[in-house]
N, C-alpha and C positions, 0 to 999 in steps of 0.2 A: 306424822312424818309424810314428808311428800314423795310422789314416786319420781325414779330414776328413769331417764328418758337416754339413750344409747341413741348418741347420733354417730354418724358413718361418716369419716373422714377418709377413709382408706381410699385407695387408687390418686391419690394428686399424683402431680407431674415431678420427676425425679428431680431436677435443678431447683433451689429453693426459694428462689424470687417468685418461679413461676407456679410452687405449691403453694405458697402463701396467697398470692393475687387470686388462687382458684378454690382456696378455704377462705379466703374474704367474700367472694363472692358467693359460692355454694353454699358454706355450712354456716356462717355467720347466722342469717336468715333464719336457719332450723334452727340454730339456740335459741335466736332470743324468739321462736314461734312456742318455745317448749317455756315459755314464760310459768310461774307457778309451781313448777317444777323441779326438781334436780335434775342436771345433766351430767353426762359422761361423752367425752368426744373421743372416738378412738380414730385412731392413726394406725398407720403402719410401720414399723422399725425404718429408720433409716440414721443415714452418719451424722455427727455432730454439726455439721453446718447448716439442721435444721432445728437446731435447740433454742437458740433465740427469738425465730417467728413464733414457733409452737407457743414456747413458754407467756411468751409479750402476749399473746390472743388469749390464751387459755387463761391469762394473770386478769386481763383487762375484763374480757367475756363476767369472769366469777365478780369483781366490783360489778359491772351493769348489772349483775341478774340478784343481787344480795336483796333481802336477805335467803333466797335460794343459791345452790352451790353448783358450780361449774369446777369439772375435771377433767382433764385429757389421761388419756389409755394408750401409749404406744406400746407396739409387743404385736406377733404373731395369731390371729382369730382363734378360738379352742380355748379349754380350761381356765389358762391362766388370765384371758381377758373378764372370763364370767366370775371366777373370784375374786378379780379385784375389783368388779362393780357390786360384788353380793357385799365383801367389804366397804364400799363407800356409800351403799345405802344403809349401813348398820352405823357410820359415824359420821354424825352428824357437825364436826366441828371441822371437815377437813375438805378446802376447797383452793380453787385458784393454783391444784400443784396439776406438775407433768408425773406421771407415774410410767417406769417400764416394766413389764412384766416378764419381761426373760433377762437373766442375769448376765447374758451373752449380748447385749443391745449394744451399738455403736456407739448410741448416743449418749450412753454415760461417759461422766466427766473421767 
């Protein structure tokens, strides 16, 4: 199995055109440097009008990097981030999704 590599999305800019053009340019780079690997990109909670960039990078990211597995992590830093990366390095068949980790997240539908 390969290792799980926890790239830092957190801090973009609240308006979503401009989080996107700044996770294109920033973390894109770090995934595909984490070649060989599994990834995990965490974010930060935010409202539904950033569900669609996240989801489209995180969809595309996991096809570029196959057959290694690309996963975004939005939700709050602390426990529930580290379980759900201890969970997706123990399953091996689940990639290209957005996952939150607090039940209170905006950004569910």
């Amino acid at each position: 199995m390969t290792a799980l590599v926890r790239i830092d999305a957190r801090g973009l800019p609240a308006a979503p055109l401009d989080a996107a053009a700044a996770f294109h340019a920033r973390v894109v780079p770090e995934v595909r440097k984490a070649a060989g690997n599994d990834a995990a990109i965490l974010f930060d909670p935010a409202d539904h009008t950033h569900r669609g960039w996240r989801r489209a990078a995180v969809e595309e990211l996991a096809r570029e990097a196959a057959p290694n597995r690309v996963n975004g992590i939005a939700g709050p830093a602390g426990e529930g981030v580290d379980d759900t990366c201890d969970y997706l390095a123990a399953a091996p068949g689940v990639t290209g999704q957005l996952l939150q980790t607090d039940g209170n997240s905006q950004d569910n539908p």
